[in-house]
C-alpha positions, -999 to 999 in steps of 0.1 A, spaced: -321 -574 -551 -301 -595 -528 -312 -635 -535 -313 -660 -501 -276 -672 -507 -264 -632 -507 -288 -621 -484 -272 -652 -463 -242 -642 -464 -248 -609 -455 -265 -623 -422 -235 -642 -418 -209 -609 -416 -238 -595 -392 -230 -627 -368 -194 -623 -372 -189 -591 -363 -208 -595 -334 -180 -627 -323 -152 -603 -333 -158 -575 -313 -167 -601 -283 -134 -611 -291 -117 -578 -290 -134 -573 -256 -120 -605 -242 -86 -592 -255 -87 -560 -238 -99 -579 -203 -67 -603 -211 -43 -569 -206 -63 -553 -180 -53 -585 -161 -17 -588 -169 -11 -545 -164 -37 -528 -138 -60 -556 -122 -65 -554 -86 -44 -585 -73 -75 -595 -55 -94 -596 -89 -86 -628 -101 -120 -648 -87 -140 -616 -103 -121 -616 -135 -122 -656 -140 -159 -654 -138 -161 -624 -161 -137 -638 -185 -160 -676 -184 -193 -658 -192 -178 -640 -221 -165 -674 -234 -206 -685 -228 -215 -654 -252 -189 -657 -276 -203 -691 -279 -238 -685 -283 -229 -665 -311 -217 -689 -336 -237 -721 -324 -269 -701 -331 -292 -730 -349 -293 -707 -378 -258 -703 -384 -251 -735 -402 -280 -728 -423 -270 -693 -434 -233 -711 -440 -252 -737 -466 -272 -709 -482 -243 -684 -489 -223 -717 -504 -245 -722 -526 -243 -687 -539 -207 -684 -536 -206 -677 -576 -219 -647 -567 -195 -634 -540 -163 -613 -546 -130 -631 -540 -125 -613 -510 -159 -625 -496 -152 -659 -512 -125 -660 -488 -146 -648 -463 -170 -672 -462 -139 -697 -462 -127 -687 -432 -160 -679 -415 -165 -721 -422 -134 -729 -406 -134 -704 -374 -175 -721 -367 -157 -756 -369 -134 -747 -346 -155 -730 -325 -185 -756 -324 -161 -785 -318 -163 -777 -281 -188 -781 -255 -195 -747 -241 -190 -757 -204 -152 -768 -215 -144 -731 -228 -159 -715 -201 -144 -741 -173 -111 -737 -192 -112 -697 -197 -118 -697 -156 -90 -722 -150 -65 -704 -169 -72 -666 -152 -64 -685 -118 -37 -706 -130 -20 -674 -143 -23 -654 -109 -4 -683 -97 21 -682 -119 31 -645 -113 31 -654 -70 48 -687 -82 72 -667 -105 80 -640 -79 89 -666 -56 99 -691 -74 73 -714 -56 65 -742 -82 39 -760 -61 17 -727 -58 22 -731 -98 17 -772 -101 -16 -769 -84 -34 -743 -108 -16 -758 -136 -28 -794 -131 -64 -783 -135 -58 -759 -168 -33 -792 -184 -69 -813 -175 -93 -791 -193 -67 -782 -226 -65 -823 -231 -101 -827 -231 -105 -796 -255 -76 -814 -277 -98 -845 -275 -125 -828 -291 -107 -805 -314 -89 -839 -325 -123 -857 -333 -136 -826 -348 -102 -826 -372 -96 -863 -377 -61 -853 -368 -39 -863 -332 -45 -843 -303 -16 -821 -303 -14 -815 -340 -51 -802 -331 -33 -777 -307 -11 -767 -330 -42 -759 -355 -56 -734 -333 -32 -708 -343 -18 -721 -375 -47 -736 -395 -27 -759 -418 1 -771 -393 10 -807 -393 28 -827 -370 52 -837 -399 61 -803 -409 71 -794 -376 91 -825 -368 105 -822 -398 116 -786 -389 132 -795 -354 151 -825 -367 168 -804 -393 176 -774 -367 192 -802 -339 217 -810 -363 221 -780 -387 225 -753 -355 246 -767 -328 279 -766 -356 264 -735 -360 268 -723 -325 300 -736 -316 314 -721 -345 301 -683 -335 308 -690 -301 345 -691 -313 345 -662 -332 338 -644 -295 365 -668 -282 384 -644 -259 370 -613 -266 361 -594 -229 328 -588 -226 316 -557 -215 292 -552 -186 255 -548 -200 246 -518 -210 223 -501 -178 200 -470 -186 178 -455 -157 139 -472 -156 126 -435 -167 149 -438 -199 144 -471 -209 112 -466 -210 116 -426 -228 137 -447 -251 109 -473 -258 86 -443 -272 112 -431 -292 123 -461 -307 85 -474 -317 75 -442 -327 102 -445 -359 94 -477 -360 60 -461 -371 36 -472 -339 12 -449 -334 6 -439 -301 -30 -420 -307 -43 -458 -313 -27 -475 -289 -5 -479 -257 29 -496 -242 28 -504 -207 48 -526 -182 39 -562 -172 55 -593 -161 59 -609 -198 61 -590 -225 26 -592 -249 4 -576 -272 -33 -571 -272 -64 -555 -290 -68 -549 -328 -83 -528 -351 -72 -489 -338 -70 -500 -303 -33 -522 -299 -20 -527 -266 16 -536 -263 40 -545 -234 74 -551 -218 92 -558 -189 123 -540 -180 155 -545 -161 174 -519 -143 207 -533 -154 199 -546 -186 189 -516 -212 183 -542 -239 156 -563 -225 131 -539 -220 137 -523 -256 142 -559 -275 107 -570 -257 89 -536 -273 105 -540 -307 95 -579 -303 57 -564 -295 58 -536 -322 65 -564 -347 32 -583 -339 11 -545 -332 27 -536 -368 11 -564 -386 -19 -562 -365 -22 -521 -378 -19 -534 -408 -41 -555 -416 -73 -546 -440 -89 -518 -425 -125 -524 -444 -126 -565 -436 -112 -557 -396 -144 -570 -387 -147 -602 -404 -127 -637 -407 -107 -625 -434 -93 -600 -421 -72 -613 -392 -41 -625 -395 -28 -653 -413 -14 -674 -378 6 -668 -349 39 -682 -371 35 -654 -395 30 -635 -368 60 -641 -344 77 -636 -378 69 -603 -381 80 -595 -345 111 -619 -346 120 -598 -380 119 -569 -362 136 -581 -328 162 -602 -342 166 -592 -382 165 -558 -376 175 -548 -344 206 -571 -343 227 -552 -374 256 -528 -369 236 -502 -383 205 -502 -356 232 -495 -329 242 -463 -352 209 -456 -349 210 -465 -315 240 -439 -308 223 -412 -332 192 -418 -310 209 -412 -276 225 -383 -286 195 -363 -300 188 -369 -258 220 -360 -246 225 -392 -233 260 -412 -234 260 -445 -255 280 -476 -245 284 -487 -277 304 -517 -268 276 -529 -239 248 -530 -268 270 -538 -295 281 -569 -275 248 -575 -261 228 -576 -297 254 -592 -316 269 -618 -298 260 -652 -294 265 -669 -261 232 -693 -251 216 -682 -218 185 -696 -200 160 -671 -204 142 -673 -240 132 -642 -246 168 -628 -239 185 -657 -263 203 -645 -294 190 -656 -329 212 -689 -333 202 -708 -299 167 -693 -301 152 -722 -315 170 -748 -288 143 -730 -264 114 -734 -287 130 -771 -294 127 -777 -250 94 -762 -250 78 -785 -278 96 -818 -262 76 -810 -231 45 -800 -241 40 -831 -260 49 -850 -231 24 -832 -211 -3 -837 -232 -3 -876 -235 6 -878 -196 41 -892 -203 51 -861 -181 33 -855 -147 32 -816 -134 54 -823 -109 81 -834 -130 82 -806 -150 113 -788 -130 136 -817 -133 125 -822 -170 133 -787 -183 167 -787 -163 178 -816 -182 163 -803 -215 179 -771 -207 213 -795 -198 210 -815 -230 204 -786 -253 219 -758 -243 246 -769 -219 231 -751 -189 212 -755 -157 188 -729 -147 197 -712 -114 158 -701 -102 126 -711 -115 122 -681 -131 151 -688 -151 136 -724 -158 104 -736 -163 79 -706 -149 98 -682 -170 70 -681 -199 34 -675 -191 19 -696 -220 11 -726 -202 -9 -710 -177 -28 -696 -202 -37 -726 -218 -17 -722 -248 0 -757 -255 5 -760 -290 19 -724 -294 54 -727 -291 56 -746 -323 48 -711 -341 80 -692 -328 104 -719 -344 86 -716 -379 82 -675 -373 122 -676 -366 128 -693 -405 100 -666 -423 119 -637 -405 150 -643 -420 132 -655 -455 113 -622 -453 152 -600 -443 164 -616 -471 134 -606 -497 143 -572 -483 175 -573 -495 170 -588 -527 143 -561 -535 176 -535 -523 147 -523 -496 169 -505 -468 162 -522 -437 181 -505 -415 200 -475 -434 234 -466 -416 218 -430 -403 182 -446 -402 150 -419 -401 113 -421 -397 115 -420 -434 136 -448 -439 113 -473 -411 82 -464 -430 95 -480 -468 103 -507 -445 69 -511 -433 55 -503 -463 72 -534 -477 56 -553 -452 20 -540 -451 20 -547 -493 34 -585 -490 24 -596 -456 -5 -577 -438 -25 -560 -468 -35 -596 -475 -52 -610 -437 -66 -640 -445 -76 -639 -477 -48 -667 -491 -47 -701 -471 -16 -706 -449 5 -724 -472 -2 -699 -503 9 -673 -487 38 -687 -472 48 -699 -507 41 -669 -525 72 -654 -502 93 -679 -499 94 -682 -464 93 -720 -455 130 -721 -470 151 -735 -442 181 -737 -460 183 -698 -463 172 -697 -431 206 -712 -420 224 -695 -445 214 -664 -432 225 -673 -397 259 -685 -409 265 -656 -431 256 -629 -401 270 -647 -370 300 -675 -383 
C-alpha cells in the first residue's frame, strides 16, 4: 500500500506527463511552421501556439502541485534513485515554470511565431526593418521574462537566460570560457591558415538537389537514424524537433555547395541521436530529457565537426558515392571539410573559428538585453564584431546578422551552449580514442557507426537527467579546455 508521500508522487508523474506530451505537441507545431505552414498561417498559428503556452501552464501551477511536491519530499526515502532524481528535476522544471506570469508566455510564444515569419521575408530579402519591427516586441517580452526568471533565481538576468537550457550555467563559467578561447584560438588560426598558405583551392564540391538529398538518407541511415520514427525535411535553418519515437530533423541545401546540406543533417542527426537515446521507460517524465542544450550541441558538433571532418569520413564518402555510381570530387570535399579559412556564415565555419561566431553572438545578446544595444543598431554592431573577430564584413544580411533564426524565437541566452558543446565534442572524440572505439574506420560500415553510437548511448544518453549538469560533465571529462585546444592544434596546425 502506497502511503500519501508515494501515492504523491505517483500524482506528481500523472501531472508531468500530461506537460510533456503538451510539450511534444508544441514541438511538433514548431516544425509544422518552419516546413509545411501555409505562409498566411502565421496570425492562426501564433494564437494556437499562445493557448498551448496557457495549457502547458495550467498544468504545473495547479494549486495542488506544490503540495503533492511537499508530500513526495517527505517520502523521498522511499523512492528509487531514478525517481529521486525525478522528483529533483520535476522541482526545478515547476520553479522555472511558475516563475512567470502566464500572460508573459503566452504574449511571448505569440510574439515570437510573428517575429519569425518576419525573419524568413526579412531573410529572403535582406530587409532588416521588416525584421527590427517584430524583433523589438519579442527583445521586450524575453527581458521581462529574464526579470522574473532572475528574481525567481537570485541570479542576473542573463545568467537566468542562460539557465533555461543549461540548469547550472553561470555567468563566470562562461566568461571564463570566452576569455580563454580570444586568446588561445586566434594563434591557432593564423597558424592553420598557413599550413593552406598557397595551396589552390578547388571549386566546392556541387551534387544535384535530388542527390544531396538521396545522399542525406544514406548517410543518416549508417549513422543509425531510423527513418520508421522519424523524418528529414527542408527548411530555411537547419533544426530538430519531436522526441520520444517521433524526431523531426532538417536542413537546408545549396545547389553548389554539396557539403552544406549534408554537414546541416549530420549536425541534426547528432542532437535526433541523443534525443533516440534517451531512457525509453522515463521518456515521459523530467528525468528523462536531456541533460541541456550544451550537451546537446555536443553531441551534434561531435558528429558535424569530430567526425565528419577526418580523412577517413571522405573514404567513406568516396566508398558511399560509388555504391551509387556517382563521381567523387575528392579534392572539393576534402578541401571543403578540412580546411580552415573563417567565413561569415556560422553554420558553414570550420571547427577553429567556430567559436569566434558563438563569441559575436554572446557580445550582442548581452548588449541587447540591458538596452546598451538598440534593434536598430544591430547591423552595424555585428559587421564590426564580424570585422574585429574574424577579419570580415558581411556582404548581405543574410550573411550578417539575420543569418540565425534564434532571436526571433526568443532564444537569448542559447548561444552560450554551442561554445561549451564545441569543448565536450572534442573531450568526448578524445574519450573515443583513448577507449581505441573506431570513430570513423577507414572503410566505415553500418556496423562500425553503431559501436560508435553505442559508446554514446551508454556514457551520454542512457543517463537523461538523472545526474546534475556538472556531475555528468565531470564524470567525462568534458569541461577540459585545454584538450579542447589540444585537439584543435593537433588536427588542424
Amino acid at each position: 500500500m502506497l502511503n500519501n508521500g508515494t501515492a504523491a508522487y505517483r500524482d506528481l508523474e500523472t501531472v508531468f506527463a500530461q506537460y510533456y506530451y503538451l510539450k511534444r505537441v508544441e514541438s511538433i507545431l514548431h516544425w509544422d511552421t518552419s516546413v509545411v505552414m501555409p505562409a498566411k498561417s502565421t496570425e492562426a498559428r501564433a494564437k494556437q501556439l499562445g493557448a498551448l503556452q496557457g495549457s502547458m501552464q495550467a498544468v504545473l501551477a495547479n494549486e495542488k502541485v506544490p503540495q503533492l511536491l511537499e508530500s513526495a519530499a517527505g517520502a523521498s526515502d522511499q523512492l528509487s534513485p531514478w525517481e529521486q532524481a525525478n522528483l529533483r528535476e520535476m522541482r526545478a522544471l515547476y520553479s522555472r515554470t511558475t516563475a512567470l506570469p502566464e500572460a508573459l508566455r503566452g504574449a511571448l510564444s505569440q510574439a515570437c511565431v510573428r517575429c519569425e515569419a518576419a525573419w524568413r521575408e526579412a531573410r529572403n530579402g535582406s530587409d532588416f526593418n521588416t525584421f527590427a519591427r517584430y524583433f523589438a516586441e519579442v527583445l521586450k517580452l524575453v527581458r521581462e521574462k529574464a526579470g522574473f526568471l532572475a528574481e525567481a533565481a537570485a541570479c542576473e538576468p542573463y545568467e537566468a537566460l542562460m539557465r533555461e537550457y543549461d540548469s547550472e550555467r553561470t555567468l563566470a563559467q562562461c566568461q571564463t570560457l570566452f576569455d580563454t578561447l580570444q586568446e588561445s584560438l586566434p594563434p591557432l588560426l593564423r597558424r592553420a591558415q598557413q599550413r593552406w598558405e598557397g595551396w589552390c583551392a578547388p571549386s566546392e564540391p556541387a551534387l544535384a538537389l535530388s542527390r544531396q538529398k538521396k545522399l542525406c538518407r544514406i548517410v543518416l541511415q549508417d549513422l543509425g537514424f531510423d527513418f520508421d520514427t522519424g523524418r528529414l525535411d527542408q527548411s530555411l535553418h537547419p533544426f530538430t524537433e519531436g522526441g520520444f519515437q517521433d524526431i523531426r530533423i532538417t536542413t537546408t541545401y545549396s545547389r553548389g555547395d554539396a557539403c552544406k546540406g549534408l554537414l546541416g543533417a549530420i549536425h541534426e542527426y547528432g542532437h535526433a541521436a541523443y534525443d533516440a537515446g534517451l531512457p525509453a521507460q522515463w521518456h515521459s517524465q523530467p528525468v528523462g530529457r536531456d541533460r541541456g542544450m550544451s550537451m546537446h550541441e555536443g553531441m551534434a558538433l561531435f558528429y558535424e565537426m569530430a567526425l565528419a571532418r577526418t580523412p577517413d569520413f571522405i573514404n567513406y564518402l568516396e566508398k558511399t558515392f560509388s555504391s551509387q555510381g556517382w563521381s567523387f570530387d575528392r579534392a572539393g570535399f576534402s578541401h571543403h571539410l578540412l580546411h580552415v579559412e573563417p567565413g561569415c556564415i556560422r553554420i558553414d565555419a570550420d571547427e577553429l573559428s567556430y567559436p569566434a561566431h558563438i563569441l559575436l553572438r554572446y557580445r550582442m545578446e548581452r548588449a541587447l538585453l540591458d538596452g546598451t544595444l538598440a534593434v536598430a543598431d544591430i547591423p552595424e554592431c555585428w559587421n564590426n564584431h564580424m570585422l574585429d573577430l574574424l577579419g570580415l564584413q558581411p556582404k548581405t544580411l543574410a550573411e550578417g546578422c539575420l543569418q540565425d533564426i534564434h532571436w526571433s524565437m526568443g532564444f537569448l541566452g542559447y548561444f552560450p551552449s554551442y561554445a561549451f558543446g564545441a569543448v565536450y565534442a572534442a573531450n568526448l572524440y578524445e574519450n573515443l580514442a583513448q577507449e581505441d572505439v573506431v570513430v570513423c574506420a577507414t572503410e566505415p560500415a553500418a556496423s562500425d557507426f553503431a559501436v560508435l553510437g553505442a559508446w554514446l548511448r551508454r556514457h551520454v544518453a542512457d543517463h537523461g537527467a538523472f545526474h546534475r549538469e556538472k556531475t555528468l560533465q565531470d564524470n567525462l571529462g568534458l569541461n577540459n579546455v585545454p584538450r579542447y585546444l589540444e585537439y584543435l592544434e593537433a588536427r588542424y596546425c
